[in-house]
N, C-alpha and C positions, 0 to 999 in steps of 0.2 A: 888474672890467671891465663895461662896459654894454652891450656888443654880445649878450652871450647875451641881453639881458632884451628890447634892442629887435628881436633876431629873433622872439623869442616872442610880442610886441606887433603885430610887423607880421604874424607867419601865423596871427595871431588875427584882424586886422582883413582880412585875404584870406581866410579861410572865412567868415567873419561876408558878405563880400561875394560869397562863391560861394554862399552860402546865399539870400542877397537876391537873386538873380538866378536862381536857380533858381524863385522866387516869383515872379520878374516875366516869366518864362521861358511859367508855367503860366497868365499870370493878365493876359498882353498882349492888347490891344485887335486887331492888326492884324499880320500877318502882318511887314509892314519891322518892326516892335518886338521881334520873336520873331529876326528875323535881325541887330538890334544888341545885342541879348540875347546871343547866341551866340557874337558878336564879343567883348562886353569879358569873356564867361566864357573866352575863348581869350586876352586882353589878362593878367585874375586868373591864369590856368593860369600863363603867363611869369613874373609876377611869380613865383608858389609855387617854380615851378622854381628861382629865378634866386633867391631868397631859402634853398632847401638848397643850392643849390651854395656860397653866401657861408658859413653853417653844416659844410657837411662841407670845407671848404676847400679847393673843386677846380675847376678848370677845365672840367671836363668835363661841366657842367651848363649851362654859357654859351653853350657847344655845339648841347645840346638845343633851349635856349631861343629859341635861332637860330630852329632846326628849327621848332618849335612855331609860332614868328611866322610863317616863310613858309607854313605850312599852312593858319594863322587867316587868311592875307590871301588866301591863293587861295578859300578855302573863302566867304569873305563875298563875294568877287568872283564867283562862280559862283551862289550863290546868288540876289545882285543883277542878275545876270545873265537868268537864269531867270527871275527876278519880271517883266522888261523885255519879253524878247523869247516867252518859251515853249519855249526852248532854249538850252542848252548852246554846245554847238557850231554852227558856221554851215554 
């Protein structure tokens, strides 16, 4: 079977890519860089999630990964938010 090898392949090439983001995390010129920065490590995070759940073969990972997406989008939206106006809330 070739599924165990390309799961390994892919959560190889998602740390190698949370690794690199965590470098450009440290090492951005501007603060919007730091807040898309943060985004596709919450984009990698889903993939990682949504890549053991195909591995341990359950649904209940797909779940999370749900979860995880609506938090990365509120959380970049708040952010963007804040860089805009200088609050939050209105």
């Amino acid at each position: 079977m070739i599924l165990p090898h390309a799961l390994t392949f892919f959560l190889l090439c998602i740390v190698l890519s949370l690794i690199l983001n965590i470098w450009r995390l440290f090492t951005a010129p501007t603060v919007t860089d730091r807040i898309l920065t943060l985004d596709t490590m919450a984009v990698n995070a889903i993939a990682l999630v949504v890549a053991y759940g195909i591995w341990a073969r359950t649904g209940l990972y797909l779940e999370v990964a749900v979860i995880f997406a609506l938090t990365g989008f509120v959380g970049t939206v708040a952010y963007c938010k804040f860089l805009l106006r200088g609050s939050i809330i209105e």
